[in-house]
N, C-alpha and C positions, 0 to 999 in steps of 0.2 A: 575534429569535425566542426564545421563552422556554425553560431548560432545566427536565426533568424533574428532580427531586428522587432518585430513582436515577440520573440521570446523573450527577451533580452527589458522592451519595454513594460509587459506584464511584472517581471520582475524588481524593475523600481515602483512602480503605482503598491506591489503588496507590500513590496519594504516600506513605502508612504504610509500604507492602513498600519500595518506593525508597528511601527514608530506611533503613530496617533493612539494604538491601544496601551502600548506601554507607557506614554503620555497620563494616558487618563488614568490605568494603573497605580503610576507614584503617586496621580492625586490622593485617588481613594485609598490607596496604602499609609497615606501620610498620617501619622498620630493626630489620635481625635484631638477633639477642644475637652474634653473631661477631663484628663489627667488634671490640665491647667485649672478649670474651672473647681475642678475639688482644691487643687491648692490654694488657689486665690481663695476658697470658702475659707479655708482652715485660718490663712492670715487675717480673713475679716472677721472670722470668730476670736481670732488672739488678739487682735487689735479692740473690739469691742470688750473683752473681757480684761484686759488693759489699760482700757478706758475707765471703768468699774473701780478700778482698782485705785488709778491714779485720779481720778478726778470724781469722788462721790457726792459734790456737788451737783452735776449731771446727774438727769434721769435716766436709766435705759431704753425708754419707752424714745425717748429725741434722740438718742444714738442710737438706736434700732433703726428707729424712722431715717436718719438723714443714709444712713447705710442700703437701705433698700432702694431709697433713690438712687443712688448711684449702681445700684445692681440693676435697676431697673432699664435705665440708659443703657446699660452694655446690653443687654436682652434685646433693647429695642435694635440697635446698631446690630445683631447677631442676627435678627430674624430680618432684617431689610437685606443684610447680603446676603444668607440664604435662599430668598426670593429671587435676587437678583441672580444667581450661581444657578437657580432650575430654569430660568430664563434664557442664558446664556447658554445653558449646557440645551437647551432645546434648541437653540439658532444652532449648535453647530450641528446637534445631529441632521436638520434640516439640510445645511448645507455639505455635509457628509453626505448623505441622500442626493441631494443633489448631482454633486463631483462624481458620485459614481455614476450616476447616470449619464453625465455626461463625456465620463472615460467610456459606459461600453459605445455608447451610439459615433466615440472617435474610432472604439477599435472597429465596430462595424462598417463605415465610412473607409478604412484606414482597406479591409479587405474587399472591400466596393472596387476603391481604387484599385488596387493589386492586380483585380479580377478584370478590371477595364486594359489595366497596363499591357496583360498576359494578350488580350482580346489583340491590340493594337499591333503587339510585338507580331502575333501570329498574322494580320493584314498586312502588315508590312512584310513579311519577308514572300508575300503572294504577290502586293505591289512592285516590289524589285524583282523578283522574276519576272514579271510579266514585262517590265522595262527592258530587264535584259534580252529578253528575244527577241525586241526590236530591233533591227539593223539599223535604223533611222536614228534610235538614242545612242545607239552606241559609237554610229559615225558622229555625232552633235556632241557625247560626250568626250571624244578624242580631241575635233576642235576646243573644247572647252580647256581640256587640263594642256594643250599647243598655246593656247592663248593665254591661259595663266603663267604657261612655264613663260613665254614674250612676253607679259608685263613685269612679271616677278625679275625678270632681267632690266627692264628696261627702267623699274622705277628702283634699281639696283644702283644702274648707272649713272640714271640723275641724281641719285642721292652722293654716290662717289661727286660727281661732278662741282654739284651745287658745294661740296665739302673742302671742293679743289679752290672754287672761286671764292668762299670764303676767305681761303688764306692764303690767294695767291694776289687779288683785286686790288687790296689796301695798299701794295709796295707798288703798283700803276699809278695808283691819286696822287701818293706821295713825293712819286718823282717828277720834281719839276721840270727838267728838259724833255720828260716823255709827253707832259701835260701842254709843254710850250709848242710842241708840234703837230699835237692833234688838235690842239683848238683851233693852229691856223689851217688844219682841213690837208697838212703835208700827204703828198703823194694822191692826193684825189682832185677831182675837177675843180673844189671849191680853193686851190691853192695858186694864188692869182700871183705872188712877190715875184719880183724880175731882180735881175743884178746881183749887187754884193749880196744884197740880202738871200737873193735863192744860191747863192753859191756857198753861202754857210750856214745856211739853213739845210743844204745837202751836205757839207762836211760834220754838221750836229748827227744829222741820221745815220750815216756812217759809223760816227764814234759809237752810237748808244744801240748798233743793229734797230732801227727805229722798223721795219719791216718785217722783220721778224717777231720784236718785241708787242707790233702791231695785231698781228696774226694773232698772236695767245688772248689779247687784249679780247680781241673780237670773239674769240673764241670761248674765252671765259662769260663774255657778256649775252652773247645772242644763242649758245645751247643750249641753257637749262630751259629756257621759255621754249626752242622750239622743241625741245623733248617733250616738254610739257603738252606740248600741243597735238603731238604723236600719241602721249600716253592718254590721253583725251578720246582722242578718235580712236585707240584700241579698246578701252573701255565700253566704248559707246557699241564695237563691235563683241566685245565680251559677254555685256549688256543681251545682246540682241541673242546670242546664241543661248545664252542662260531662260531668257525669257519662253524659246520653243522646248529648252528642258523641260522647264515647268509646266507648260500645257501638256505635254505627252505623261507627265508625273499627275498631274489636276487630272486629265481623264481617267488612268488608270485609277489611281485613288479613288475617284466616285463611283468606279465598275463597281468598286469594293468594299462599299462603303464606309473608308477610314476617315475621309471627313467628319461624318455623322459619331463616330468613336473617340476621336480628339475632342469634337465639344463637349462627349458625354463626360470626358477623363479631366476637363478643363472645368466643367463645372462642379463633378467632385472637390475638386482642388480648391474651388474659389469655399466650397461647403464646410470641407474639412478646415480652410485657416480661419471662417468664420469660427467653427466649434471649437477651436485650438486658444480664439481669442476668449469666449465663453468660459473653458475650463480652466484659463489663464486669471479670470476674474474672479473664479468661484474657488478657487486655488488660494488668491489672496486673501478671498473674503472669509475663507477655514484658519486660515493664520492669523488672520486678527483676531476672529473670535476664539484660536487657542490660545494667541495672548493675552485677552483679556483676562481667559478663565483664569490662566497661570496666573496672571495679575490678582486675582482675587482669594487664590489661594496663598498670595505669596507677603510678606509681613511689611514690605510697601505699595501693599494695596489700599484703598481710597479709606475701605471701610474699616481696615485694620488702623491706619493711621487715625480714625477717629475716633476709634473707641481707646485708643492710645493715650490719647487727649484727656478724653474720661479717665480714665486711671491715671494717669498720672497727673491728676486736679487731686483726688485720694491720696495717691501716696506722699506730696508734698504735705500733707497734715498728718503721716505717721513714719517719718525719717528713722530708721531703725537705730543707727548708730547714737540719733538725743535720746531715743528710749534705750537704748544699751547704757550711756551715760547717769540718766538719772535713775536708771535699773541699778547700778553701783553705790548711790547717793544712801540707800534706804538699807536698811538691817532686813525686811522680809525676803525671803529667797521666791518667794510667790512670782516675783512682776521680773527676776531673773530667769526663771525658768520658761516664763511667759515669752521672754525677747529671744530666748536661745531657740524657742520654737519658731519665733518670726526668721532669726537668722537661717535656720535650716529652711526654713520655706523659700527665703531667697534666694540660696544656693539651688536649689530644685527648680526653680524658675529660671532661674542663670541657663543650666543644663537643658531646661526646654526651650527659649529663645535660642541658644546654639544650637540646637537638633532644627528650630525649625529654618533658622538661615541655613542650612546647610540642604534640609528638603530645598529651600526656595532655589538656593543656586542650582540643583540639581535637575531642578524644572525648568530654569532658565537655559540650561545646557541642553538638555532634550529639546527644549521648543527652538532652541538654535540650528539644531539639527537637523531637524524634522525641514525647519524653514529653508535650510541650504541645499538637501536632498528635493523641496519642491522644486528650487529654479535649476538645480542639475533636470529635472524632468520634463522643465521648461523649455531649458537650450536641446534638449533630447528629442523632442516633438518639432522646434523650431529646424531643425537642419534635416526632418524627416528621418530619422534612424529609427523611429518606428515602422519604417515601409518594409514591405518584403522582399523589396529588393536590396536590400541596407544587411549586410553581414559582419559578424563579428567574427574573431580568432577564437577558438575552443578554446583556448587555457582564459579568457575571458571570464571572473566567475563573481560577479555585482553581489550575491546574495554573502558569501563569505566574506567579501571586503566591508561590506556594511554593517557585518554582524561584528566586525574587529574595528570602525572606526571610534574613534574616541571625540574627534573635533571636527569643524567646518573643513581646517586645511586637509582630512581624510577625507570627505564628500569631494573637496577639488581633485584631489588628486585620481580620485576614482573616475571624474569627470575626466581627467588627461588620457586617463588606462583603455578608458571608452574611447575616446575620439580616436587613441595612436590603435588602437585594434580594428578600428572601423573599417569595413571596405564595404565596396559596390560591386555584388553579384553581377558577374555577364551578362549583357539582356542582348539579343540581335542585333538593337541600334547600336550598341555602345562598344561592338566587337571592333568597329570600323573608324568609329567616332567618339569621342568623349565632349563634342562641345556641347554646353547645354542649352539646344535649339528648341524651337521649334519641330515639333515628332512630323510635319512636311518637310520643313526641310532635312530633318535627319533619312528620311526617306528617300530625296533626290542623293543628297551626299553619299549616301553609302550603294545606292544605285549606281551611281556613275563613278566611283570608284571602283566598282563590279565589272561593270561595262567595259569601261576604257583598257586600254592594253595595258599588261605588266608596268611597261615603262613609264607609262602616265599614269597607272594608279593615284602615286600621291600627288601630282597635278591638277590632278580633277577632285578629289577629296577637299585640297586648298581653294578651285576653281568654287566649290558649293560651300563653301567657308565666306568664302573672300565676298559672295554676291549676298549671302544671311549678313555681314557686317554693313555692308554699303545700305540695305534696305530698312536696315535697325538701328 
């Protein structure tokens, strides 16, 4: 059974919110800042207590102090991007809040239209019948698709024609005994030579059939313009009978008022790609602010790099491996067991920078996703496969394939599986017609395709074709 094209869009916008919840998920799942922050204690208790040891010179009281300065720095760096991450995380829900707002007021808009289209479909096929029981359109329409089938011939012919004198005209210019005898005007009044001259100037024409080769000459050169000239004045008559089509089509239509319906359905239309450009905006402006977040939670974030800086101003005055070194130098096992504890704290640190690059890439993989899944929903809304007249093939199933994709090139591919399933439900006009006109002239066209006899049917279909192209 086939799916509707809002069902179908409902179910990428929830895969969108999905994606955004499991998003925020890995954030908050992501291992706290305490593990780290008790370890890094521990190493600035061993390093201080280190410090005691190796250098009792030094007060504790001024390696206490210069210690908390620099913990103090990391706090301050800690609580400014906290601030900044409830900041952040309140813009998006703002604009989360927003986007939804303005997906329902698209889907409502979206079944505005639907409801206009339905409105339209059912005036139109009251407008074509009523055409069709005119005797008057139906003889106008016969002329019509008579007079397309004579042009369609006729600019058939000139086309053959003009294609003949293309490559028949150049071996005329070329030959110079044929060129020597029309210039002197041979065989017409303007060929005035007497004597030898005309007596071989009539044995040249003999040799080259100058008469005949005449004939084609002329005939290549002065057809196509007078065809042209015929297809002109059929036109102008094609013109004329298309034109009392459309008045008997214009009356009817305003008995019924499908005028007054096309603008209603035209100005949906101009509303809906307003709002399409809206959610287009607010769309991006959520994926910046998830990149951001993701930025802030991620270990080349602004605020992370700076507290970075701070620590590692620290660590370059407690190198583990010269306190392992002069840890050897000394007989007490004290300042050995002291460094084996630094060393273990290092290792535990190693293990949590790799745990958190591995969160980070995993946020970056999601927020890619997330990101490629919006402009899938973008080109979705751009080509209208949200409308209800837009059908998909039943085996068609968006929520399984996105729950099994792994990458961007999954989201495309699901983009290709949409489009090659996609079709366009039957509507009235389109039983007749697929071009995509104007819903008047889809009206005339498929009227006088009604109208006309069997045999002119598709004559007169091309006839209301052919005069929407010439007018547009």
């Amino acid at each position: 059974m086939p799916i509707s094209g809002p069902v179908v869009h409902r179910q990428l916008m929830d895969a969108y919110s999905n994606a955004q919840q499991r998003l925020e998920q890995e954030r908050t799942q992501a291992t706290s800042h305490e593990e780290r922050d008790n370890l890094e204690d521990h190493r600035g208790e061993a390093l201080v207590e280190l410090a005691e040891h190796y250098l009792p010179e030094l007060s504790r009281d001024a390696i206490l102090k210069t210690w908390v300065d620099v913990r103090s720095q990391l706090a301050d760096v800690l609580r400014r991007k906290e601030i900044q991450r409830q900041h952040v995380q309140d813009q998006l829900e703002r604009a989360n809040q927003q986007r939804k707002e303005l997906e329902s007021a698209l889907l409502t808009m979206n079944a505005q239209r639907d409801e206009v289209k339905e409105a339209i479909e059912e005036i139109a096929n009251q407008v074509e019948a009523e055409l069709r029981k005119s005797a008057e359109f139906v003889t106008l329409s016969d002329r019509a698709a008579i007079a397309e089938a004579a042009l369609e011939r006729a600019e058939a012919n000139l086309k053959e024609i003009e294609q003949d004198a293309a490559g028949k005209l150049p071996s005329y210019d070329e030959s110079t005994l044929f060129q020597y005898l029309r210039e002197r005007g041979f065989g017409t009044s303007q060929y005035k030579h007497r004597g030898l001259t005309r007596r071989m100037d009539r044995w040249l024409a003999r040799y080259i059939n100058y008469n005949k080769a005449k004939q084609g000459y002329d005939f290549l050169q002065k057809t196509p313009e007078q065809m042209r000239e015929i297809i002109v004045q059929d036109r102008a008559a094609f013109d004329t009978v298309m034109a009392e089509l459309e008045k008997h089509r214009d009356d009817a239509a305003n008995r019924f008022g499908f005028s007054s319906r096309v603008s209603e359905l035209q100005q949906l239309e101009q509303q809906r790609n307003a709002q399409i450009k809206l959610l287009d905006q607010a769309t991006m402006q959520t994926q910046g602010i998830e990149a951001e977040l993701t930025d802030l939670e991620g270990t080349r974030g602004a605020y992370y790099r700076e507290a970075i800086v701070i620590f590692r101003k620290m660590l370059e005055q407690a190198d583990t491996r010269e306190l392992d070194r002069r840890a050897a130098q000394t007989p007490e096992l004290t300042d050995d067991q002291i460094v084996s504890r630094l060393a273990g704290v290092d290792v535990e640190i190693g293990k949590l920078e790799e745990a958190a690059e591995q969160r980070r890439q995993s946020l970056l993989h999601m927020q890619s996703m997330m990101d490629a899944l919006g402009q899938l929903i973008q080109r979705f809304r751009a080509l209208e496969f949200d409308s209800a007249q837009c059908q998909f093939i039943g085996t068609l199933d968006v929520t399984d394939a996105l729950y099994r994709a792994k990458g961007e090139s999954d989201v495309e591919s699901l983009w290709q599986e949409i489009r090659s399933s996609q079709r366009w439900g039957p509507t009235v006009m389109d039983k007749v017609t697929r071009v995509a006109t104007h819903p008047m002239t889809q009206v005339l066209v498929n009227a006088m395709a009604h109208a006309a006899g069997a045999a002119l049917e598709s004559h007169a279909r091309r006839a209301g074709e052919r005069h929407h192209r010439r007018r547009w």
